[in-house]
Each structure stands twice: as structure tokens, then as C-alpha cells.
Backbone of each chain as nested JSON, in Angstrom:
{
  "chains": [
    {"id": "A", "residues": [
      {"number": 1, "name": "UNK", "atoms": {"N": [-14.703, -23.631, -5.917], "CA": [-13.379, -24.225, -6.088], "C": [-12.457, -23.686, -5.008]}},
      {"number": 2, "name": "UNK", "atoms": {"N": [-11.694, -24.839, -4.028], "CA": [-10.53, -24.256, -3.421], "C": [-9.234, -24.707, -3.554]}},
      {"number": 3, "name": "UNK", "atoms": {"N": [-8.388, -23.602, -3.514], "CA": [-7.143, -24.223, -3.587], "C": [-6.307, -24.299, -2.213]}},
      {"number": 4, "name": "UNK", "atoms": {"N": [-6.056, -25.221, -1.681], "CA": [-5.119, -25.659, -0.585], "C": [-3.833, -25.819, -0.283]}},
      {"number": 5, "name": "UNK", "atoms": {"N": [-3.334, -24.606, 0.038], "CA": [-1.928, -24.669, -0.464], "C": [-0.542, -25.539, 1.247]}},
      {"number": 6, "name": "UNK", "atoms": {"N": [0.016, -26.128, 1.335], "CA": [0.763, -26.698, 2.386], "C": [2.08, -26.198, 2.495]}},
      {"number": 7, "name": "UNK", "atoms": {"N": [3.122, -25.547, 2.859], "CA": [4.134, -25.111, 2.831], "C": [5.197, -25.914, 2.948]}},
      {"number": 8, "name": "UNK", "atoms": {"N": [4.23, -26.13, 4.069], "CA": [5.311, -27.259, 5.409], "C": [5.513, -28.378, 4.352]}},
      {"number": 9, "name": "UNK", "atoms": {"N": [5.158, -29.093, 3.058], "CA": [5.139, -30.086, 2.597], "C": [5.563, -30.143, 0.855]}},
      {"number": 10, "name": "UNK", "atoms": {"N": [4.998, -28.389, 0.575], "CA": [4.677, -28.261, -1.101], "C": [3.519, -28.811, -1.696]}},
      {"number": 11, "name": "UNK", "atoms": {"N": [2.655, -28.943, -0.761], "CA": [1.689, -29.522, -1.325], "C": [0.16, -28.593, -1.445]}},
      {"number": 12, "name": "UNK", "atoms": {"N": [-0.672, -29.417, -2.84], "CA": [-1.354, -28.162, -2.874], "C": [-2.846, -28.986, -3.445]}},
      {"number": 13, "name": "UNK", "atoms": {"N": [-3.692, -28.729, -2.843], "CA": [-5.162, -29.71, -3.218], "C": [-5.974, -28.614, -3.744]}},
      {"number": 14, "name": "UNK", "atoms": {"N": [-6.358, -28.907, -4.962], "CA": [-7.263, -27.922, -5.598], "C": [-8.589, -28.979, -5.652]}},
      {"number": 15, "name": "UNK", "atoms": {"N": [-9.318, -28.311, -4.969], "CA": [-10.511, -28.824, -4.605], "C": [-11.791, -28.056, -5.922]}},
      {"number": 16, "name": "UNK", "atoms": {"N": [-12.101, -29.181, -6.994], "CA": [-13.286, -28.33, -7.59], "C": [-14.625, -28.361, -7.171]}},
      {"number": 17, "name": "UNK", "atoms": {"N": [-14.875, -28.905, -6.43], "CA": [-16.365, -28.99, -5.968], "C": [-16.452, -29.653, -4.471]}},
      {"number": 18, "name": "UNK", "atoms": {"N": [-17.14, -30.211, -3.577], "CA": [-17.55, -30.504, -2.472], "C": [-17.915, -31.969, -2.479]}},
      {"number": 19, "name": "UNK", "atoms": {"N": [-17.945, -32.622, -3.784], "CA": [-18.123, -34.285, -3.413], "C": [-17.13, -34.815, -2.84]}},
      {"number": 20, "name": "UNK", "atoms": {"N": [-17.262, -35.921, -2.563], "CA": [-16.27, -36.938, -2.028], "C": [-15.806, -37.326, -3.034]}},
      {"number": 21, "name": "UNK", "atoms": {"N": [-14.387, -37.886, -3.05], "CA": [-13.989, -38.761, -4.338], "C": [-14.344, -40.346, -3.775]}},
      {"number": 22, "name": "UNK", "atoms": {"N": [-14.837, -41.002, -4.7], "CA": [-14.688, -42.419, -4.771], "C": [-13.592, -43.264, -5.147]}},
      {"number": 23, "name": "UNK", "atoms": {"N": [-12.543, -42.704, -6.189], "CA": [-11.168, -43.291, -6.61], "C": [-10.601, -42.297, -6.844]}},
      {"number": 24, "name": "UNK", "atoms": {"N": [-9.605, -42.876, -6.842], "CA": [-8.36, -41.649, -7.165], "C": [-7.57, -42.19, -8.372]}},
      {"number": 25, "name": "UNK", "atoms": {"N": [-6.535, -41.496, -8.808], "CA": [-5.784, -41.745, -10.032], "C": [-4.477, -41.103, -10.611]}},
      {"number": 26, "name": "UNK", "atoms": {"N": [-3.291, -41.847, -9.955], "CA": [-2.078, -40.71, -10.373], "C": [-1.958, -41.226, -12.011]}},
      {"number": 27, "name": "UNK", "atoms": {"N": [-1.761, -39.602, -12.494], "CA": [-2.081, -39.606, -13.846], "C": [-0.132, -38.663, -14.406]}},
      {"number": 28, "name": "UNK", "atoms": {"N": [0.337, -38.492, -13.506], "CA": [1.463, -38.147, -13.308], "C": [2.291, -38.183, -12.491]}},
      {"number": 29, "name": "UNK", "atoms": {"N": [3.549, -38.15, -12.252], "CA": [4.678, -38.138, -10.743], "C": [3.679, -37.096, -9.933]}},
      {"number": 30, "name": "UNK", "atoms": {"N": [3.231, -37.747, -9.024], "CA": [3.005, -36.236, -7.79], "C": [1.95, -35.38, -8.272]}},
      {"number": 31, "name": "UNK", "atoms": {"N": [1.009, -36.505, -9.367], "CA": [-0.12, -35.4, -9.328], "C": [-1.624, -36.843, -9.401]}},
      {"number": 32, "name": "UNK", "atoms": {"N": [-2.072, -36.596, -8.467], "CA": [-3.413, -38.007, -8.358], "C": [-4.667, -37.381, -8.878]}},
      {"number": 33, "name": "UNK", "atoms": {"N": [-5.563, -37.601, -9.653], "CA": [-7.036, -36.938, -9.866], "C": [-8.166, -37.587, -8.922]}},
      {"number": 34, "name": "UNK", "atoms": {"N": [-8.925, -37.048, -8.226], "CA": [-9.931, -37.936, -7.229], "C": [-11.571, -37.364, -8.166]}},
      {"number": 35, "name": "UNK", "atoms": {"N": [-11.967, -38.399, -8.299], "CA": [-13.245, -38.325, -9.178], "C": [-14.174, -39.265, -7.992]}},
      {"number": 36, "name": "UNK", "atoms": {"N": [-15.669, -38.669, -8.397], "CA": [-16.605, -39.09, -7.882], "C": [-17.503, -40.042, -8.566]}},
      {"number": 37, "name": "UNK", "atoms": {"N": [-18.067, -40.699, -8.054], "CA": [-19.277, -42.146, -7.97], "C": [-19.508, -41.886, -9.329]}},
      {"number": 38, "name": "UNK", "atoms": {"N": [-19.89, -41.245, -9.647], "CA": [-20.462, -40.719, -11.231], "C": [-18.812, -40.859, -12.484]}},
      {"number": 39, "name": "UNK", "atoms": {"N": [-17.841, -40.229, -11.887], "CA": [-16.52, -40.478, -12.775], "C": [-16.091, -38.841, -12.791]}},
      {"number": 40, "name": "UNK", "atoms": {"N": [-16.775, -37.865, -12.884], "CA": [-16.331, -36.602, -12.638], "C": [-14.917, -36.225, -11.57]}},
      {"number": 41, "name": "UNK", "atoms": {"N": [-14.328, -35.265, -12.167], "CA": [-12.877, -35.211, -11.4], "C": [-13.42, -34.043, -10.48]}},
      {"number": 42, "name": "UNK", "atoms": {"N": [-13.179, -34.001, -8.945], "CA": [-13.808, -33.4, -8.241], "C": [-12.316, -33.131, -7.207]}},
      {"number": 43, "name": "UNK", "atoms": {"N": [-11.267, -33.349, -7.661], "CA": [-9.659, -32.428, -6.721], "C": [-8.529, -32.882, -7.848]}},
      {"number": 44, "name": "UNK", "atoms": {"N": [-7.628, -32.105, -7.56], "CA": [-6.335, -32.49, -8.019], "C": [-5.124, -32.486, -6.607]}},
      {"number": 45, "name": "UNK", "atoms": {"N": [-4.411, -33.622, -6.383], "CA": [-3.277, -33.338, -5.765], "C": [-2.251, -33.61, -5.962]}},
      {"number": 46, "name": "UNK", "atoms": {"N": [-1.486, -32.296, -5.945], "CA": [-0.292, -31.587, -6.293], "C": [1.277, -31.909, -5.22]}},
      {"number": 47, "name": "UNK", "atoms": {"N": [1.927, -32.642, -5.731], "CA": [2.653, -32.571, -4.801], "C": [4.147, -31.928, -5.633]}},
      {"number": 48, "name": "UNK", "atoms": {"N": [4.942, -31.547, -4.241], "CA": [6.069, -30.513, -5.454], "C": [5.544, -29.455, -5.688]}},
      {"number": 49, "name": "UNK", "atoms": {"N": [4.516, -28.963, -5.768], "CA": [3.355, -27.95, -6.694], "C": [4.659, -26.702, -6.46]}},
      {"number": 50, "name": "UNK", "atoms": {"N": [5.331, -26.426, -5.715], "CA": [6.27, -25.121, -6.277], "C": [7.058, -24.996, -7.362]}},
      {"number": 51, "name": "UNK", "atoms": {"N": [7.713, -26.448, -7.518], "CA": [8.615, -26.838, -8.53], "C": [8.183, -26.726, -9.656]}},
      {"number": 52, "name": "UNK", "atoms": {"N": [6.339, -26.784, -10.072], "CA": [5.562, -27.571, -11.078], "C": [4.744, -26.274, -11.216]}},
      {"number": 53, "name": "UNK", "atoms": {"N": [4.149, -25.429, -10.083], "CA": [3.282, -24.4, -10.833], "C": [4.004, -23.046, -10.553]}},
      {"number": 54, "name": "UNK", "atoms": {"N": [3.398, -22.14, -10.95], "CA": [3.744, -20.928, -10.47], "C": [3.18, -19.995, -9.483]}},
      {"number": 55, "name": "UNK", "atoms": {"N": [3.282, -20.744, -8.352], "CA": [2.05, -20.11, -6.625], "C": [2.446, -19.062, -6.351]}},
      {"number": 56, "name": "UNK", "atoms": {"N": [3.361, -17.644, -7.294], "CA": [3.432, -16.578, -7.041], "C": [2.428, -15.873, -7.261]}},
      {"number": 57, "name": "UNK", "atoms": {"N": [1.611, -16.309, -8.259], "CA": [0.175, -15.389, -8.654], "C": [-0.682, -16.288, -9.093]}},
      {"number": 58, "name": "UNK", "atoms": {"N": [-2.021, -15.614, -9.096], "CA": [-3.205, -16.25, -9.059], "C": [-4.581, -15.005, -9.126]}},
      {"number": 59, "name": "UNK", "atoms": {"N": [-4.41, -15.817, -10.537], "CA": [-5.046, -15.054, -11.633], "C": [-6.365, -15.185, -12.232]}},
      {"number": 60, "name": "UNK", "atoms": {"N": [-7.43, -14.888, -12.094], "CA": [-8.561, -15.499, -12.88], "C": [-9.1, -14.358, -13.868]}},
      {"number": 61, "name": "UNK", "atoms": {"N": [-9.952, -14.937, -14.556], "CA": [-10.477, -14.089, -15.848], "C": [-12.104, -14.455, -16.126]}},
      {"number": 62, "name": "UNK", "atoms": {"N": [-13.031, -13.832, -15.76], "CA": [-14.119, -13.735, -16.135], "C": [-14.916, -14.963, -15.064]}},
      {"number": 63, "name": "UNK", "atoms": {"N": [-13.41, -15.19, -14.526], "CA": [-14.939, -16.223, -13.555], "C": [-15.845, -15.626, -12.778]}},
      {"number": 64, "name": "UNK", "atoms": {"N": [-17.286, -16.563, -13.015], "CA": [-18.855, -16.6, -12.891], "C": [-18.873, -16.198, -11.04]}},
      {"number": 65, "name": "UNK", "atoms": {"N": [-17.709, -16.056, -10.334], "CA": [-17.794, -16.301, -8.868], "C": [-18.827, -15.464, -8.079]}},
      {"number": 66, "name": "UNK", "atoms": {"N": [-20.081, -15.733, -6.949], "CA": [-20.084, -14.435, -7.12], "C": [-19.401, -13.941, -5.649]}},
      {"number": 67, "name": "UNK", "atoms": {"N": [-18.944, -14.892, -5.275], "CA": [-18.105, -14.82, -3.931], "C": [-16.208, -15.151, -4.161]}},
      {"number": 68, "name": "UNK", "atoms": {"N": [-15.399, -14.388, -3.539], "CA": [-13.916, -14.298, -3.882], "C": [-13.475, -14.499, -2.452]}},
      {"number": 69, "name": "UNK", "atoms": {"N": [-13.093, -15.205, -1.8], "CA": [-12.006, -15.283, -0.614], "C": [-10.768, -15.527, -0.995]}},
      {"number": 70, "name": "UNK", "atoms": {"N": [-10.128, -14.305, -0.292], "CA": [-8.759, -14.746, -0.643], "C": [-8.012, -15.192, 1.28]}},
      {"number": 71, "name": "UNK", "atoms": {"N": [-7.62, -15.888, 1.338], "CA": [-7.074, -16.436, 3.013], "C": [-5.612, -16.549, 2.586]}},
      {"number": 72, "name": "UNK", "atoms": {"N": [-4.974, -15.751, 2.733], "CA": [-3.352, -15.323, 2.705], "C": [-2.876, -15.512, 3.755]}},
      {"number": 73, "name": "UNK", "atoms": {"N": [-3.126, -16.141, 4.984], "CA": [-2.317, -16.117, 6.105], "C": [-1.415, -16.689, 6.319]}},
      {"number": 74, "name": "UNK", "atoms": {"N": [-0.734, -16.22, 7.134], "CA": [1.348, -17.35, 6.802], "C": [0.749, -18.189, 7.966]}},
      {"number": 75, "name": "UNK", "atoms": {"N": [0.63, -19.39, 7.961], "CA": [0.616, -20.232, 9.207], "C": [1.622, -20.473, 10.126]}},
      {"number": 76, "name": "UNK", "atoms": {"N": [1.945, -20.405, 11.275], "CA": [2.909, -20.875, 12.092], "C": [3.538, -21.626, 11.819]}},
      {"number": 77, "name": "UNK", "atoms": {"N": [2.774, -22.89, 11.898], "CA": [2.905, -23.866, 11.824], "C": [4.349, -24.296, 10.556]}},
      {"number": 78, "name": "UNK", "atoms": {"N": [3.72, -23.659, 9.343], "CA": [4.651, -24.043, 8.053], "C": [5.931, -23.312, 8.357]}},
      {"number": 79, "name": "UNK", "atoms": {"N": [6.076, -22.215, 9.04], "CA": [6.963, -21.796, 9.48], "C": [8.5, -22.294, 9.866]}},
      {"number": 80, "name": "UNK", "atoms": {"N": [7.67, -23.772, 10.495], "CA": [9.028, -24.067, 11.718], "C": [9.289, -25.49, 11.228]}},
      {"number": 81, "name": "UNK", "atoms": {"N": [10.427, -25.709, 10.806], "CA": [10.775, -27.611, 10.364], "C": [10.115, -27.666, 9.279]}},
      {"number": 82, "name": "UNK", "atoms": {"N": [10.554, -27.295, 8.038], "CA": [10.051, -27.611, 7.037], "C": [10.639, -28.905, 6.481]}},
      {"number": 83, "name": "UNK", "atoms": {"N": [9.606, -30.169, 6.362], "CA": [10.307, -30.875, 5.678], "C": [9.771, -31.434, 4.538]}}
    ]},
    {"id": "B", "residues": [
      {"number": 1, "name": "UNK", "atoms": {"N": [0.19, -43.164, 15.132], "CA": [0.406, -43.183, 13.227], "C": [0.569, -41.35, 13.208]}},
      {"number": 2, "name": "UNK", "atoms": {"N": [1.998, -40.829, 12.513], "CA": [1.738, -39.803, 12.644], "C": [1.362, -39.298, 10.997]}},
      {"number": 3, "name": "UNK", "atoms": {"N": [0.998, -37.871, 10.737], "CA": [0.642, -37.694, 9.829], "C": [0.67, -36.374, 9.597]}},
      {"number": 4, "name": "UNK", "atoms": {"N": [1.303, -35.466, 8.158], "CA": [0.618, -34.372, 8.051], "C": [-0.224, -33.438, 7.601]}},
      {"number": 5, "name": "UNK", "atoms": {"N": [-0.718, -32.528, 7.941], "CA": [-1.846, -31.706, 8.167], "C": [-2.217, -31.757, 6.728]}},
      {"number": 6, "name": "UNK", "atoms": {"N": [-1.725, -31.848, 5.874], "CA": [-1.9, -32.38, 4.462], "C": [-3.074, -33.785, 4.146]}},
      {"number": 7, "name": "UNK", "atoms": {"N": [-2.257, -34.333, 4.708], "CA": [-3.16, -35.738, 5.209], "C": [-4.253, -35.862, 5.791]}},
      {"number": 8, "name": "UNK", "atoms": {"N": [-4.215, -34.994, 7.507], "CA": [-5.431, -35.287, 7.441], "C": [-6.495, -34.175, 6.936]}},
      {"number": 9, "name": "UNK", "atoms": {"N": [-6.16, -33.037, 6.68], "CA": [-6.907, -32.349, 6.422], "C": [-7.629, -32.258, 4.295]}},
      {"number": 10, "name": "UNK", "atoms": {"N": [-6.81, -33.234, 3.537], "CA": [-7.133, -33.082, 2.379], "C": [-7.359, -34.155, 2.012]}},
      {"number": 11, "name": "UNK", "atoms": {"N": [-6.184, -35.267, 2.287], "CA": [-6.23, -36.47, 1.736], "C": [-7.331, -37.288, 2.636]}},
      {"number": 12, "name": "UNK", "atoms": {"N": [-7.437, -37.701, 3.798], "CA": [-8.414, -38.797, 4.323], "C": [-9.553, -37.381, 4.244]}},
      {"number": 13, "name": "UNK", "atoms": {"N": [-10.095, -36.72, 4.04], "CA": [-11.453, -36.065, 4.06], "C": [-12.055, -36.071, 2.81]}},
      {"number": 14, "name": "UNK", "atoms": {"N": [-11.05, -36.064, 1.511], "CA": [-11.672, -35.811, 0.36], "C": [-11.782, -37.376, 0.121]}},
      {"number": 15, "name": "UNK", "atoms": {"N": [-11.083, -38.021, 0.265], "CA": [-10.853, -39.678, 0.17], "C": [-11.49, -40.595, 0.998]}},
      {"number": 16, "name": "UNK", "atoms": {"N": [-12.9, -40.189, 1.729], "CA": [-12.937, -40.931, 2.862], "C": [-13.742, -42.476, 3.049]}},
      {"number": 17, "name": "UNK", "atoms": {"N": [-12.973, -42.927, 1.111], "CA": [-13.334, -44.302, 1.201], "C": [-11.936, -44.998, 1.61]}},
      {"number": 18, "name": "UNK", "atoms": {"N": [-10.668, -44.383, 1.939], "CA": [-9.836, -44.971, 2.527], "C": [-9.384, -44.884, 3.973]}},
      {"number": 19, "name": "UNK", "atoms": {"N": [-9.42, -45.88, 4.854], "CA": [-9.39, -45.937, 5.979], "C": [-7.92, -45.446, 6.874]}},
      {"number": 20, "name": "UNK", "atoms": {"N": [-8.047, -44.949, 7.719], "CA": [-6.941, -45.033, 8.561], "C": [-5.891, -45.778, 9.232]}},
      {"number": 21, "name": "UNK", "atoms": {"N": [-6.697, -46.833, 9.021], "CA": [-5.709, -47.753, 9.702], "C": [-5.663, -49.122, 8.303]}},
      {"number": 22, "name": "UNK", "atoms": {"N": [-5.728, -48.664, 7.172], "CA": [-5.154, -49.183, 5.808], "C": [-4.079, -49.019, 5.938]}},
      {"number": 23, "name": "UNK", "atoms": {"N": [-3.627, -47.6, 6.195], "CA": [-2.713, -46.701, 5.618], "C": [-1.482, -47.401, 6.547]}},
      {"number": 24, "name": "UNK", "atoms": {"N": [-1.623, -47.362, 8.166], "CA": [-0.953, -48.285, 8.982], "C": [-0.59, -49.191, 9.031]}},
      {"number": 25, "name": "UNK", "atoms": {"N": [-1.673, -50.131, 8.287], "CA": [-0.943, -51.792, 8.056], "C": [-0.251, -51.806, 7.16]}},
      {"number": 26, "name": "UNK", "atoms": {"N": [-0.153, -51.191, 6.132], "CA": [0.731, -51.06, 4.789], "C": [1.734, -50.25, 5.429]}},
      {"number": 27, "name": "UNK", "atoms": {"N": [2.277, -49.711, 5.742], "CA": [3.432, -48.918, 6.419], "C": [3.883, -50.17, 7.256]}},
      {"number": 28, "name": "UNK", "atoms": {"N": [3.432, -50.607, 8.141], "CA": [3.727, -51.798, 8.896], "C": [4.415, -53.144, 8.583]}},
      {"number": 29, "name": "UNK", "atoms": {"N": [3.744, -53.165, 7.066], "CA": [3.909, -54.737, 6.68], "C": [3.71, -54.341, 4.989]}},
      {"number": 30, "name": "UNK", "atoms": {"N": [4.509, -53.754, 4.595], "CA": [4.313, -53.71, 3.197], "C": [4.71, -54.792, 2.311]}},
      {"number": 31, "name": "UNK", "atoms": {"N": [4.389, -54.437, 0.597], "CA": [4.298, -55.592, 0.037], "C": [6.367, -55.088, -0.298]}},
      {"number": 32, "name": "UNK", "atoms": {"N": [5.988, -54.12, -0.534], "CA": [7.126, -53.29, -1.693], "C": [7.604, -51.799, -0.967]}},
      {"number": 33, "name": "UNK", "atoms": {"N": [8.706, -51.203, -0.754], "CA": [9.037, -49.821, -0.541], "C": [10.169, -49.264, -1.713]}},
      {"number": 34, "name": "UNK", "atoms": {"N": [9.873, -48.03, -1.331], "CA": [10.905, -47.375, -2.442], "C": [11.237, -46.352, -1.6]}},
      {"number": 35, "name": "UNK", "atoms": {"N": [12.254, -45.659, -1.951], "CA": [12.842, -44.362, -1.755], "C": [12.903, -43.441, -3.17]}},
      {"number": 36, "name": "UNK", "atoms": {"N": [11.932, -42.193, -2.748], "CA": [11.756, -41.614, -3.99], "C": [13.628, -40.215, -3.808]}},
      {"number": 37, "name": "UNK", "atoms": {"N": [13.681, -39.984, -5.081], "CA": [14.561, -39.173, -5.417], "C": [14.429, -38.026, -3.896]}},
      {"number": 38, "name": "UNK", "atoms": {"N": [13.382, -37.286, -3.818], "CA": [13.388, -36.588, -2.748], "C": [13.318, -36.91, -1.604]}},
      {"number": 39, "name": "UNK", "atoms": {"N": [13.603, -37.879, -0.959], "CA": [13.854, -38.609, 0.199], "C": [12.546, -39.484, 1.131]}},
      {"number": 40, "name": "UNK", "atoms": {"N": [11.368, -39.148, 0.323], "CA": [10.221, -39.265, 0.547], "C": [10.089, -41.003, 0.267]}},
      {"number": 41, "name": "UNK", "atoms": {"N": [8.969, -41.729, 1.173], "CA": [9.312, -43.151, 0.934], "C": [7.529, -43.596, 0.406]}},
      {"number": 42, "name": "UNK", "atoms": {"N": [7.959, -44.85, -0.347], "CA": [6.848, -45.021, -0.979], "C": [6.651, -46.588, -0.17]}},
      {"number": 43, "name": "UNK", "atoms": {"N": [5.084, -46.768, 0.399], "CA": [4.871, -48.317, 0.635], "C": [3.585, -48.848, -0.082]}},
      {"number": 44, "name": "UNK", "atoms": {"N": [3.574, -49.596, -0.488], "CA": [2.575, -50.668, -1.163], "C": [1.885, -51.935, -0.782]}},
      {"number": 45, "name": "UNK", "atoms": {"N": [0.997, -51.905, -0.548], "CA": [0.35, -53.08, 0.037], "C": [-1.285, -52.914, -0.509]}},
      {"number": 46, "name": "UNK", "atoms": {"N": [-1.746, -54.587, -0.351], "CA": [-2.835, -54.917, -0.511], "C": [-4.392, -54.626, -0.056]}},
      {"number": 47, "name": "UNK", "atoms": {"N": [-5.489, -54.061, -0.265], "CA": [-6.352, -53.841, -0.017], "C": [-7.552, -54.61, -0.191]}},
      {"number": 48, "name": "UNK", "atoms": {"N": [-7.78, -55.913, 1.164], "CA": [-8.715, -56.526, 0.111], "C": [-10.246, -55.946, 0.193]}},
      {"number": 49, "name": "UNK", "atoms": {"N": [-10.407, -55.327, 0.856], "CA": [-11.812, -54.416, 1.032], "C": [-11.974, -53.36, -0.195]}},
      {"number": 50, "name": "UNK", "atoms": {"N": [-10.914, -52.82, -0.907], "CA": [-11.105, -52.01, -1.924], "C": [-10.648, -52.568, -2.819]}},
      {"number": 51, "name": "UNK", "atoms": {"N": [-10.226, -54.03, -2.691], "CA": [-9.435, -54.981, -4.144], "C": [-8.93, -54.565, -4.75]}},
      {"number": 52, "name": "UNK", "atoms": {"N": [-8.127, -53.415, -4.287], "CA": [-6.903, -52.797, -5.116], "C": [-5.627, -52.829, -4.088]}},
      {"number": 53, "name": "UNK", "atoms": {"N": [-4.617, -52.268, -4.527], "CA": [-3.463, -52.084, -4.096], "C": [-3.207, -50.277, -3.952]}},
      {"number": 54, "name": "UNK", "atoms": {"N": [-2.987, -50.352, -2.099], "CA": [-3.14, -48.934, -1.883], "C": [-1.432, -48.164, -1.78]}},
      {"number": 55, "name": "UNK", "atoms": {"N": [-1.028, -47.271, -2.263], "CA": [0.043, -46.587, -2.3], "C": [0.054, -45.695, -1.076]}},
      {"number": 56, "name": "UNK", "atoms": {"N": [1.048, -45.612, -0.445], "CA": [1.103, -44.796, 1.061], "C": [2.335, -43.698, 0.823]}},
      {"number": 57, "name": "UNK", "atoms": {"N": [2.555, -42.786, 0.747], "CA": [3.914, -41.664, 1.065], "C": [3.803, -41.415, 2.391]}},
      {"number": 58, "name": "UNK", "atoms": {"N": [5.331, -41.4, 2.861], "CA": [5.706, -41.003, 4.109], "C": [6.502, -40.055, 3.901]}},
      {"number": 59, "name": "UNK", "atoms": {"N": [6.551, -39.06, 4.852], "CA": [7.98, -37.906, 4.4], "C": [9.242, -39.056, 5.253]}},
      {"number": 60, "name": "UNK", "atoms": {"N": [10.629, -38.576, 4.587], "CA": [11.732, -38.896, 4.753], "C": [11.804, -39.915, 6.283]}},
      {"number": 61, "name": "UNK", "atoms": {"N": [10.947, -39.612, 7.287], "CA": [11.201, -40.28, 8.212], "C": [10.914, -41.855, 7.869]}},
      {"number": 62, "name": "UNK", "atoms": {"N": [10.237, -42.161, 7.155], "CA": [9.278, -43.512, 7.133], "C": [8.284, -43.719, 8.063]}},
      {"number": 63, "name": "UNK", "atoms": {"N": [7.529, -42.655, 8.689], "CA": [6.519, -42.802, 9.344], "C": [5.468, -41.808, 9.432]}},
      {"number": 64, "name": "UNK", "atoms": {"N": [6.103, -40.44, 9.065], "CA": [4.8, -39.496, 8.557], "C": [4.113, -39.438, 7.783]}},
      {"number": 65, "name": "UNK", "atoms": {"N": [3.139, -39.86, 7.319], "CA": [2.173, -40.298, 6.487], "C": [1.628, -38.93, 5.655]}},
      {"number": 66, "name": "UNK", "atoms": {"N": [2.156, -38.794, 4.477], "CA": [1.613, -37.483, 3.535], "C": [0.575, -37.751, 2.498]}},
      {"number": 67, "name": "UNK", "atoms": {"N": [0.525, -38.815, 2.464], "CA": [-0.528, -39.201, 1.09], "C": [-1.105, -40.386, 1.04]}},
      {"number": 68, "name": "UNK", "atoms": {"N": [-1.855, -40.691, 0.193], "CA": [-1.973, -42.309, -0.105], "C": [-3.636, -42.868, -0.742]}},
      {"number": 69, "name": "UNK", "atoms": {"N": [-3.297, -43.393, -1.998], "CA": [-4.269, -43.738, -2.574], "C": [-4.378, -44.852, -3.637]}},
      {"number": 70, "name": "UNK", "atoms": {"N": [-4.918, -45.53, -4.454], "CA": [-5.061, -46.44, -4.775], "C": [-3.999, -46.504, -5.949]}},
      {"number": 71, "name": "UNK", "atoms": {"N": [-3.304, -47.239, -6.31], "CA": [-2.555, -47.365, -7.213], "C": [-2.509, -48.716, -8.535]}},
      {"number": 72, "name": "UNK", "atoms": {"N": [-3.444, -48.038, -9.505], "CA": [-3.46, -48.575, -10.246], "C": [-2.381, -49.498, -11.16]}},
      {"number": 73, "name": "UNK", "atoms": {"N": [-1.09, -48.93, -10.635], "CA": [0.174, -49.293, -11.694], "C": [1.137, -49.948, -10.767]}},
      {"number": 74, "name": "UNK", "atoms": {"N": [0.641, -50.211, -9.856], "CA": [1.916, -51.011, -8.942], "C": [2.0, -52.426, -9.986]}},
      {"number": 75, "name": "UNK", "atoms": {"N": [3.24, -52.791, -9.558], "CA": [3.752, -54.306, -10.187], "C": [4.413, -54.937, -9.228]}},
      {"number": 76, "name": "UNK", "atoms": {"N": [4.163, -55.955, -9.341], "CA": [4.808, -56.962, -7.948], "C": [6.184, -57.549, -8.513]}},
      {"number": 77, "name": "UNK", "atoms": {"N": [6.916, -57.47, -7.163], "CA": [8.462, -57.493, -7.998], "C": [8.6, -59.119, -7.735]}}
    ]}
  ]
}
């Protein structure tokens, strides 16, 4: 699972797995579900996601992972002209 | 067609049954636009290759392309 966070935008793609989506589905203001060939929900995108989650922490509990990356880097990029 | 890094890096990769230059003709020649509360613009147009009706977000300019996917709930005004 990744989470994709955008600064420059507020936007934030939580990716649960590696398929492609076949359709998508806003199921709320600013939030679409992308499911695969089969119907499985395989991302969520978040838009607003500051307003809507809490991206100060990030927290898990007992997950099976056996690999953890955490990629904290401030991008330049989001830096400059936020719009 | 500009776009951001949002776009292309999440939306056309995870989505890549929607085309690039969908997203353009509907920005171009839409059916319907809106202006959402946050200044962000919404266009709507027809898809007849995916026989749906595809939803496009632009940030505030009307030409940066942030999103866009099939929209089940559009209504034709």
C-alpha cells in the first residue's frame, strides 16, 4: 500500500495494491474509488485530503508489513506557487 | 495540455484506460462547466469510446488539468 501525498495541490492517492483501475467512482465531493476488472477497490483519491484527514500522523497497528518505507522528503517543487 | 504532477503521476497511470487527449477535447469543447467553491473548474463531456461521460478538474486557471474520471452522475442541463 502507498500513500501519495501532493502539497502543491492537497492531494493524496492511497494506492492499495499495483493493479490498474478499470473504472473509477466518486463516491463523495473530492473523493473517487478506482477498482479493478474484477470490481476490487485498488486506490482512493483524495482531494482537499488536509481539510478531510489528519496528514500530521500516520499510524499503523499490527500491520503484516514486512517492509516499512517511510519517504519524508519536502519536494521543491511543492514549495514554490502553491495553488 | 498542461497538467499537474498529481495527474500525471497518479491519475493517468493508475487510470490508464483514460486517454490523454480525452481529457483535452473535453476541456476544449465541453458539454457543461462549473466553478467549484474553491476556484477549481469542473468540465464534462462525452466519451464515446468509454460510453460514459468523462469529468475533467482544472486548477483555477481553466487549463491545468488535476484530475478526471468517469462520472457516473453528470446530468445534462
Amino acid at each position: 500500500m502507498k500513500l501519495n501525498y501532493y502539497k502543491d495541490t492537497d492531494s493524496l492517492y492511497i494506492e492499495l495494491n499495483s493493479h490498474a483501475s478499470a473504472d473509477s467512482q466518486e463516491v463523495a465531493a473530492g473523493l473517487v474509488v478506482d477498482f479493478d476488472s474484477l470490481g476490487n477497490v485498488v486506490g482512493l483519491d483524495i482531494q482537499d485530503a488536509s481539510k478531510k484527514l489528519d496528514l500530521s500522523t500516520l499510524e499503523t497497528n499490527s500491520l503484516p508489513a514486512l517492509v516499512t518505507k517511510l519517504i519524508a522528503k519536502a519536494d521543491e517543487r511543492d514549495l514554490v506557487n502553491p495553488t | 495540455m498542461k497538467t499537474t504532477r498529481y495527474f500525471e503521476e497518479q491519475v493517468l497511470r493508475k487510470r490508464s484506460y483514460i486517454k490523454r487527449h480525452w481529457c483535452e477535447d473535453v476541456i476544449d469543447r465541453p458539454l457543461k462547466k462549473e466553478i467549484q467553491t474553491d476556484g477549481r473548474i469542473k468540465f464534462w463531456g462525452y466519451i464515446p469510446e468509454m460510453g460514459k461521460y468523462l469529468r475533467v478538474v482544472t486548477l483555477a486557471d481553466g487549463e491545468t488539468i488535476l484530475n478526471a474520471f468517469p462520472d457516473r452522475n453528470y446530468e445534462k442541463e
